[in-house]
C-alpha positions as CSV (number, residue, x, y, z in Angstrom):
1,X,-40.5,236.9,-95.3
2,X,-42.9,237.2,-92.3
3,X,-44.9,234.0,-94.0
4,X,-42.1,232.2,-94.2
5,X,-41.1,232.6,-90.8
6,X,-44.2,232.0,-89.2
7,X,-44.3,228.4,-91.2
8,X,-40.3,227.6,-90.0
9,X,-41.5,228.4,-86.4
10,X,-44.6,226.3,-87.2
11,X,-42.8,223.4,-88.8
12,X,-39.6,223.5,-86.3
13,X,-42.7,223.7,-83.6
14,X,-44.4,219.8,-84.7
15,X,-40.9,218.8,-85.0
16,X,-40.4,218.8,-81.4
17,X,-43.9,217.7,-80.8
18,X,-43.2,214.3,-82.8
19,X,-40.4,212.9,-79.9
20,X,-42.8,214.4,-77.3
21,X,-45.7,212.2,-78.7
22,X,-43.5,209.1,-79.5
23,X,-41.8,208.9,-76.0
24,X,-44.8,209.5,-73.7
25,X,-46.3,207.0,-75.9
26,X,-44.0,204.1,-74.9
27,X,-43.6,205.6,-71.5
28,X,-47.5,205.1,-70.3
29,X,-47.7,201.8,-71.6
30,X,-44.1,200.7,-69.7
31,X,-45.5,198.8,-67.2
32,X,-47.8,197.1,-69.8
33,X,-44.7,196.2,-72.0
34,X,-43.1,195.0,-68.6
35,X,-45.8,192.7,-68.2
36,X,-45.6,191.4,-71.8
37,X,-42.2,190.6,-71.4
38,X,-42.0,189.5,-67.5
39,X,-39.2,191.8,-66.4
40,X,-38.1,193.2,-62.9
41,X,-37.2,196.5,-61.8
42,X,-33.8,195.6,-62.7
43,X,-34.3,193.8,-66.0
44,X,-36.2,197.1,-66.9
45,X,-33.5,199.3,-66.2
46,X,-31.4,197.1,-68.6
47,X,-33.8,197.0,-71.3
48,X,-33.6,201.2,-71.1
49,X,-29.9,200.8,-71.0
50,X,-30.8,200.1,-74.9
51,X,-32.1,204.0,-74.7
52,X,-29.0,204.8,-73.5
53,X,-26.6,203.6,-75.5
54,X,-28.6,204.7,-78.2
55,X,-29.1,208.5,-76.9
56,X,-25.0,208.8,-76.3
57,X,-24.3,207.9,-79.5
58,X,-26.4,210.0,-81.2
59,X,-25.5,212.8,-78.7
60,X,-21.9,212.4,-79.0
61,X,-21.5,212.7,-83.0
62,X,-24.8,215.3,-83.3
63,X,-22.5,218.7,-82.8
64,X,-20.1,217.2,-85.5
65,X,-23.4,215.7,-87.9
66,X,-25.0,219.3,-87.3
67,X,-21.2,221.2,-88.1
68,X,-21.0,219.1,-91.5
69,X,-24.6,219.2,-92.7
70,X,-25.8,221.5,-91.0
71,X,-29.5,221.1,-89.0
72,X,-32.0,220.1,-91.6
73,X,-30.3,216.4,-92.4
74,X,-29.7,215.9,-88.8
75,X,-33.4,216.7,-87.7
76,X,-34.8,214.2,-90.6
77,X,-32.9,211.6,-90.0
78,X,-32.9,211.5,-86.4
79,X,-37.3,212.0,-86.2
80,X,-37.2,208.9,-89.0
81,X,-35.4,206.9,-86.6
82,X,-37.2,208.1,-83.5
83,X,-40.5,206.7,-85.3
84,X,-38.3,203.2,-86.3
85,X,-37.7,202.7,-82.8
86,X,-41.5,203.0,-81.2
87,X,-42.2,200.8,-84.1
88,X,-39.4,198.8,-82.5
89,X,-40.7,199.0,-79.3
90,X,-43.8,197.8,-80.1
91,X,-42.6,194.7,-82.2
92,X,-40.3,193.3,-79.7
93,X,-43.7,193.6,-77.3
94,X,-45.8,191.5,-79.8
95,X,-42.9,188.9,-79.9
96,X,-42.8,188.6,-75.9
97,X,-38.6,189.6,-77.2
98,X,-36.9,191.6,-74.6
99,X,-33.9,191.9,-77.3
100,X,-36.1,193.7,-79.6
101,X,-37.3,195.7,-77.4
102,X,-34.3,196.7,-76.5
103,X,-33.1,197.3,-80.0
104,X,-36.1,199.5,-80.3
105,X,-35.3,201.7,-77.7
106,X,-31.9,201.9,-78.9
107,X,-33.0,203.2,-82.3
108,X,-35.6,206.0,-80.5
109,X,-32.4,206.8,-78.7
110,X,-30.0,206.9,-82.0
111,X,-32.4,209.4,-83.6
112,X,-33.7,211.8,-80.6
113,X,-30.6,211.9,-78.7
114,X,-28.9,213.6,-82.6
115,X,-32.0,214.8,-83.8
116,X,-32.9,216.9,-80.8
117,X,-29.6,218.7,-80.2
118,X,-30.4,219.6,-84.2
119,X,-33.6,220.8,-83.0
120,X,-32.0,223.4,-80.3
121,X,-29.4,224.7,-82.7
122,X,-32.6,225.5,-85.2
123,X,-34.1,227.0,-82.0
124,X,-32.0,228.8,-80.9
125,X,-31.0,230.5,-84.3
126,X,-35.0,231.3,-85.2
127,X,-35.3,232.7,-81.3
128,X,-31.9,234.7,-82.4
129,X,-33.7,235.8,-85.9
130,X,-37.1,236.7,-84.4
131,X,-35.8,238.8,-81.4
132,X,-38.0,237.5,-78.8
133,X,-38.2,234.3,-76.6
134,X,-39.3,231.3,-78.4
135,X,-37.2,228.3,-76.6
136,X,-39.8,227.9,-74.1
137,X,-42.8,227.5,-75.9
138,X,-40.8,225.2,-78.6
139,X,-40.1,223.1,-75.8
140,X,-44.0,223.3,-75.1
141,X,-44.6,221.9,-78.2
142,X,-42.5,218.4,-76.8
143,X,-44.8,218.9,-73.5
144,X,-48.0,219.4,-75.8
145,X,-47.2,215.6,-77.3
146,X,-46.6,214.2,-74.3
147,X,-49.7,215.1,-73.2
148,X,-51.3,214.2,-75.9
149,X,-49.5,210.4,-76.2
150,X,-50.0,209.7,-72.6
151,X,-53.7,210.7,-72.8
152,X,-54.1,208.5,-75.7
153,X,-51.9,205.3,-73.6
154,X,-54.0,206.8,-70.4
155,X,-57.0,205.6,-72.4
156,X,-55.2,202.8,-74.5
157,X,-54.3,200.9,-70.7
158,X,-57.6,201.4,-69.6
159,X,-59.6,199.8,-72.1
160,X,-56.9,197.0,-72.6
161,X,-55.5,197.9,-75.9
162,X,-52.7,195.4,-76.6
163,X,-49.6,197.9,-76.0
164,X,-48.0,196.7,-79.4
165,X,-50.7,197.9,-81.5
166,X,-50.8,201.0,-79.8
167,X,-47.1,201.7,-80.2
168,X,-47.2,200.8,-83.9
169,X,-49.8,203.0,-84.7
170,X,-48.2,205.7,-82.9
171,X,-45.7,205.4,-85.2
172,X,-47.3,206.0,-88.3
173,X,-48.6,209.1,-86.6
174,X,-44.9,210.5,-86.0
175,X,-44.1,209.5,-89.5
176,X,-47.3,211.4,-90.9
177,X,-47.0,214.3,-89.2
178,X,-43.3,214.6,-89.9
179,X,-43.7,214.3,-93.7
180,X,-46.6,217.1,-93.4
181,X,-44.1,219.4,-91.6
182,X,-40.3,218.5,-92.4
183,X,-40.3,220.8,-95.8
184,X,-40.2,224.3,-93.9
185,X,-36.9,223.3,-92.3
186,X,-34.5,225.2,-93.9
187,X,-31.3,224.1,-94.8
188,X,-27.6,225.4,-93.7
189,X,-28.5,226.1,-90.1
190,X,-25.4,225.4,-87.8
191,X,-23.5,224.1,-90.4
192,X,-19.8,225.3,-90.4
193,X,-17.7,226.9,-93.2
194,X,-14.0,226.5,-94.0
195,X,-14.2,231.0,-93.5
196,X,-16.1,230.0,-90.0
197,X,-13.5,227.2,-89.2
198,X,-10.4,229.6,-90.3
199,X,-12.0,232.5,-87.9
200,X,-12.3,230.6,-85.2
201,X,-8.8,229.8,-85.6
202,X,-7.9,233.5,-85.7
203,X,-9.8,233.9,-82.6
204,X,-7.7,231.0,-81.0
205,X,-9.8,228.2,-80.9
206,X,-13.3,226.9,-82.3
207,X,-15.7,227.8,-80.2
208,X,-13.4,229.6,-77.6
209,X,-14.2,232.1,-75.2
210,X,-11.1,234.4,-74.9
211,X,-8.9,231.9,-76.8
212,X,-10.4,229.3,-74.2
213,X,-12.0,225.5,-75.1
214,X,-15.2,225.2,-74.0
215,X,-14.9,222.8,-71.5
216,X,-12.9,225.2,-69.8
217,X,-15.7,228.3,-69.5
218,X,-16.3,228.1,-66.3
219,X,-20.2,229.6,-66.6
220,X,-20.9,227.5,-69.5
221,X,-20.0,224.4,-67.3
222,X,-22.5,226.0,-64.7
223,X,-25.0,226.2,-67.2
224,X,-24.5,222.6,-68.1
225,X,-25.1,221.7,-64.0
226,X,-28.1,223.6,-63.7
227,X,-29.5,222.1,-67.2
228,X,-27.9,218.4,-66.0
229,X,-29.8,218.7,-62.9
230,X,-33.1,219.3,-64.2
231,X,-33.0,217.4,-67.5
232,X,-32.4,214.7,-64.8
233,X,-35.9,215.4,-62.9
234,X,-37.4,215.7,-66.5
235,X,-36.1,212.7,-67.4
236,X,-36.7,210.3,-64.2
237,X,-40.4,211.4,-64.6
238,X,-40.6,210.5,-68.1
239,X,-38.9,206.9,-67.6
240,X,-40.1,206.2,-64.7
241,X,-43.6,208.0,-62.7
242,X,-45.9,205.9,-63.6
243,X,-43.8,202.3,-62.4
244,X,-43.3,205.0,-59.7
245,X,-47.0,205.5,-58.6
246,X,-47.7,202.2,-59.1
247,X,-45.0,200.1,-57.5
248,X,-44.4,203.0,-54.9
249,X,-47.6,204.3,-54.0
250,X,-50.2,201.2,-55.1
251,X,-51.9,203.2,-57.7
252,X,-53.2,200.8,-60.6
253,X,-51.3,201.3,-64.1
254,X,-54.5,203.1,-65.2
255,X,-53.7,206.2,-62.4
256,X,-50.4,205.7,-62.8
257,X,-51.0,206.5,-66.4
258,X,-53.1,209.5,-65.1
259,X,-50.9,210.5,-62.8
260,X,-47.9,211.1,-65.7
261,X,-50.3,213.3,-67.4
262,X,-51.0,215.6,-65.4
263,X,-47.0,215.7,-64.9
264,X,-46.8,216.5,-68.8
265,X,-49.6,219.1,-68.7
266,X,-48.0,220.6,-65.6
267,X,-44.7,220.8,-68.1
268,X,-46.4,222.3,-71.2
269,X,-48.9,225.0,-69.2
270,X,-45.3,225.9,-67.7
271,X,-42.8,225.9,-71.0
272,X,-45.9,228.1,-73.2
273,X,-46.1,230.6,-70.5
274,X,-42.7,230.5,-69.6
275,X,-41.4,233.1,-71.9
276,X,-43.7,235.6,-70.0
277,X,-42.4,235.2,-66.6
278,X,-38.5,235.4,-68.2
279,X,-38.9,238.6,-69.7
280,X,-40.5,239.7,-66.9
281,X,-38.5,238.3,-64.0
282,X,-35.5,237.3,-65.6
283,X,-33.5,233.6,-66.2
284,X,-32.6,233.5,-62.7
285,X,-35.3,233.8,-60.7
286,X,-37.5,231.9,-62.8
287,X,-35.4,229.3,-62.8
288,X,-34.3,229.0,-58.7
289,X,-37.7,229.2,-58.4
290,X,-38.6,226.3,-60.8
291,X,-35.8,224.6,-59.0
292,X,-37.2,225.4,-56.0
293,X,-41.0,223.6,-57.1
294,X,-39.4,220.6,-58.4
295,X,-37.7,220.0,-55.1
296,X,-40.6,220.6,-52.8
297,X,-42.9,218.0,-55.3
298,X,-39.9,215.6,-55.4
299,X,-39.8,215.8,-51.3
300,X,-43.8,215.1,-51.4
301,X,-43.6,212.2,-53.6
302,X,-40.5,210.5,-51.9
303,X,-41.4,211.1,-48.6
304,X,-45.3,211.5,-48.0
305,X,-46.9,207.9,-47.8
306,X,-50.6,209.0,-49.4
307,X,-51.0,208.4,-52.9
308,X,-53.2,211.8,-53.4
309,X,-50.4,213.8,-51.9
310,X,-48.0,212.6,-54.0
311,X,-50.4,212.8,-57.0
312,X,-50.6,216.5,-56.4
313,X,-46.9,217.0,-55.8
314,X,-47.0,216.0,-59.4
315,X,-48.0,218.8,-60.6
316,X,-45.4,221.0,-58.5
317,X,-42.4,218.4,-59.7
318,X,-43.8,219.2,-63.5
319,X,-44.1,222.7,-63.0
320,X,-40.7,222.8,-61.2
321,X,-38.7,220.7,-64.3
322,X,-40.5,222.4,-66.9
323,X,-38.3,225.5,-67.6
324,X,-34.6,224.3,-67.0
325,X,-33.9,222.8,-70.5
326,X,-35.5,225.7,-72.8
327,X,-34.0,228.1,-70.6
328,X,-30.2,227.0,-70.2
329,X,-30.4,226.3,-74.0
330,X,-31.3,230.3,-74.8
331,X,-28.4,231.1,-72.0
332,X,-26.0,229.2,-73.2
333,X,-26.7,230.8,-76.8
334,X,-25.6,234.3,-75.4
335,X,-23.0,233.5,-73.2
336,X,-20.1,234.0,-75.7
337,X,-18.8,233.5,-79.2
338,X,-20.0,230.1,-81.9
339,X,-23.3,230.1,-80.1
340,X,-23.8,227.0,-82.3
341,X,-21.1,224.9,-80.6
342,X,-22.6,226.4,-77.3
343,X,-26.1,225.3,-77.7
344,X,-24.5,221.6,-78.8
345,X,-22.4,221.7,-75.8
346,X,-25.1,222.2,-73.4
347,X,-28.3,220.1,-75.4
348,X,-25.7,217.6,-75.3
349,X,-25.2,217.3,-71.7
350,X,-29.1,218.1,-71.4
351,X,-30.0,214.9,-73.3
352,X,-27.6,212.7,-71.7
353,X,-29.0,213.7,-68.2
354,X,-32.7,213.2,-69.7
355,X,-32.1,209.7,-71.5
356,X,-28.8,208.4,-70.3
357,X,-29.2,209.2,-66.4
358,X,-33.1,207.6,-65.6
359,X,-31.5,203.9,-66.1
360,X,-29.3,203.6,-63.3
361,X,-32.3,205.0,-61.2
362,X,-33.6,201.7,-62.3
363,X,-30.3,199.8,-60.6
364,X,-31.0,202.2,-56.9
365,X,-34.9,201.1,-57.2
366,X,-34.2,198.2,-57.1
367,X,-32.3,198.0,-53.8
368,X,-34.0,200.6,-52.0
369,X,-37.3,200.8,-54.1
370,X,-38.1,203.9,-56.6
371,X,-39.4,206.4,-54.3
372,X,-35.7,205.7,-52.0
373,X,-34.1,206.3,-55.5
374,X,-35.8,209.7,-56.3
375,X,-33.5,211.1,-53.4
376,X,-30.9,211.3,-55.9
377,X,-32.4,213.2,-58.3
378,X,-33.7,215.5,-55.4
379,X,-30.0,216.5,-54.5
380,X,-29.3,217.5,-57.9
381,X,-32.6,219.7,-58.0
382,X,-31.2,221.1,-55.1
383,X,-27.9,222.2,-56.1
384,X,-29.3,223.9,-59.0
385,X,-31.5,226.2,-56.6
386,X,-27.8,227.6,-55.4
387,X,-26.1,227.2,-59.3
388,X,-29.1,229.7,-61.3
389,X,-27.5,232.5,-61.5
390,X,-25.6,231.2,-63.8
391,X,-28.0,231.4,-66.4
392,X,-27.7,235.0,-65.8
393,X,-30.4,237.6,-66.0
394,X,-30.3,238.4,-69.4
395,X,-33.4,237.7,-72.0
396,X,-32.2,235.2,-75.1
397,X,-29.8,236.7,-77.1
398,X,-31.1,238.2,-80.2
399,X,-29.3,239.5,-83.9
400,X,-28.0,242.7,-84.2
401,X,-30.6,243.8,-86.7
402,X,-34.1,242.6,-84.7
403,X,-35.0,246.4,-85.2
404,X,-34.3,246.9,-88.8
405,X,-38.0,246.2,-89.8
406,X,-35.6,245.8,-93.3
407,X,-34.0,242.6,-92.1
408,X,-36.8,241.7,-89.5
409,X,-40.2,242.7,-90.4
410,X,-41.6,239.9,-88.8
411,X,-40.7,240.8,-85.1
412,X,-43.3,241.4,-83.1
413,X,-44.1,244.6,-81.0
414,X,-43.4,243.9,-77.2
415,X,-46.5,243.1,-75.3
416,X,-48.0,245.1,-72.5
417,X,-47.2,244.8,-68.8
418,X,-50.6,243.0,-68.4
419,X,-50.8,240.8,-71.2
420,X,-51.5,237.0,-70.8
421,X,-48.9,234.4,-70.9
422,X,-50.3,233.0,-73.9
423,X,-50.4,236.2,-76.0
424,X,-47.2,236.3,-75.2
425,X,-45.6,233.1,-77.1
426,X,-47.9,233.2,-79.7
């Protein structure tokens, strides 16, 4: 049993590395593909619109996919499409085709806006089975591959690659590496039973707190700010820092490129040692103080007029985001009955903040200019400094049984006051 587990976390693990890799892939080369197809600022934020439409479809009907099939289907499904799209992408580039381009970004939206939310509800039940945080460095995984895409489009822009080659390629890569990992996914996570369904009903409602909807818990709603607010900072970095640099602080797309890198290895040093700091600190303070980071890098990059300032703020804003997505996930998981619809609830409005909200940044940049259009972003980050304690101080919610070395013989023993953050989510 402890094999088996270690591969599941392994395999769930490259699952969320493939839409890391994919997405930072198309996101260094933006201003290459914006070139190839002679858009503005505005244009641009129509073409992601295709993102957009894409992501809210595929977040709307993912909690009901996942209920009916359960997470397995869902995460194929949504990672073959995710691969479709940068294919896509990369197409509509060669043909100079702003429609296919669009289309393509629709598609990667389609199948990471469901597929994703799939991917939390399998987190959050192997960080439930294993009794120990996990979230954090799953979602370090994603970080890991956009490093590791926007080092290889870092490199691809600077020695000229044509940006539809590159995108095609990076295709196969996600297809590859999801064949080579998809069979340790189990099957029957999250899906829902008539006996679930008819208890549920007993209870009062599905998914109800107290014979309450959802919608109407009060700290699951604050959890879904804090998480909205910082998905959002996530999100306006991924779609938009290195049009950012370039356009708002004269870098060429090369440092641009550069510059989003370090941004995603501020992200993944922060989501593999994050589960360290959590058990040690708690959800709260770790994340008021992320909160807190973002902010201050935000307030660098919108407001300092020298390009190796707000290179180095960076690094804060990365640090800063890095945290509020894993972490409201594992909260919302514990913070009642149905954790399954709960995780949903919140991924959901995670993802629509990441991939829905970063568009209509596109519409504000272009009136005021990006850095002006950052401020709103920076007001959410804000709130959620006053909204984390919320996510309450509790560590992720584990099953009943992580003791029985019976039922869990894979758990791992605690580790010392002193250890090293990376010992710890190993």
């Amino acid at each position: 049993m402890a094999t088996a587990s270690r591969r599941r976390r392994l395999s769930l693990s490259l699952m969320f590395l493939i839409p890391g890799l994919s997405l930072s892939s198309w996101v260094t080369r933006t201003p290459d593909v914006r070139d190839e197809l002679g858009a503005s600022t505005a244009e641009m934020g129509l073409i992601l619109f295709g993102l957009s439409v894409g992501s809210t479809i595929g977040i709307a009907t993912s909690g009901a996919l996942v209920a009916r099939m359960g997470t397995r289907p869902v995460i194929g499904g949504g990672t073959v499409l995710i691969a479709l799209g940068v294919a896509g992408v990369g197409t509509g580039a060669l043909a100079s085709s702003a429609a296919l381009v669009t289309a393509g970004l629709f598609v990667f939206g389609l199948g990471g806006g469901s597929g994703e939310v799939a991917l939390n509800v399998e987190g959050a039940e192997v960080e439930r089975l294993l009794g120990r945080s996990v979230m954090t460095a799953l979602h370090g995984f994603f970080s890991l591959g956009t490093v590791l895409g926007a080092s290889l489009g870092m490199l691809a822009t600077a020695a000229g690659f044509p940006v539809q080659w590159h995108l095609i390629i990076m295709s196969g890569v996600a297809l590859a590496v999801f064949l080579a990992s998809f069979g340790d996914v189990p099957g029957g996570v999250g899906k829902r039973t008539a006996t679930a369904a008819e208890a549920d009903a007993a209870e009062g409602s599905e998914g109800a707190a107290g014979g309450r909807p959802l919608w109407k818990d009060t700290r699951l709603l604050l959890i879904g700010a804090v998480v909205l607010a910082m998905a959002l900072a996530e999100g306006a970095a991924t779609d938009w820092l290195p049009l950012l640099m370039v356009d708002g602080h004269d870098l060429d797309a090369a440092l641009g490129s550069l510059v989003y890198v370090g941004f995603a290895t501020a992200m993944t040093v922060g989501r593999f040692c994050g589960g360290f700091f959590i058990d040690r600190f708690g959800r709260y303070l770790v994340i008021r103080t992320s909160a807190i980071s973002a902010a201050l890098g935000l307030v660098v990059v919108i407001f300092v007029d020298h390009p190796a300032a707000a290179g180095a703020a960076v690094l804060f804003w990365g640090l800063g985001a890095s945290l509020g997505f894993p972490v409201a996930i594992s909260a919302a998981g514990d913070s009642g009955p149905n954790p399954t619809a709960r995780v949903s609830m919140v991924a959901m409005i995670a993802y629509a903040a990441f991939l829905v909200g970063p568009p209509g940044l596109g519409f504000l940049g272009d009136h005021y200019g990006l850095r002006s259009a950052m401020i709103a972003v920076l007001a959410l980050v804000a709130t959620a400094i006053f909204l984390a304690p919320a996510v309450g101080e509790r560590r992720p919610a584990v099953a009943d049984v992580k003791n029985d070395p019976e039922t869990a013989p894979w758990r791992a023993p605690e580790p010392a006051d002193d250890a090293a953050c990376a010992d710890r989510d190993r």
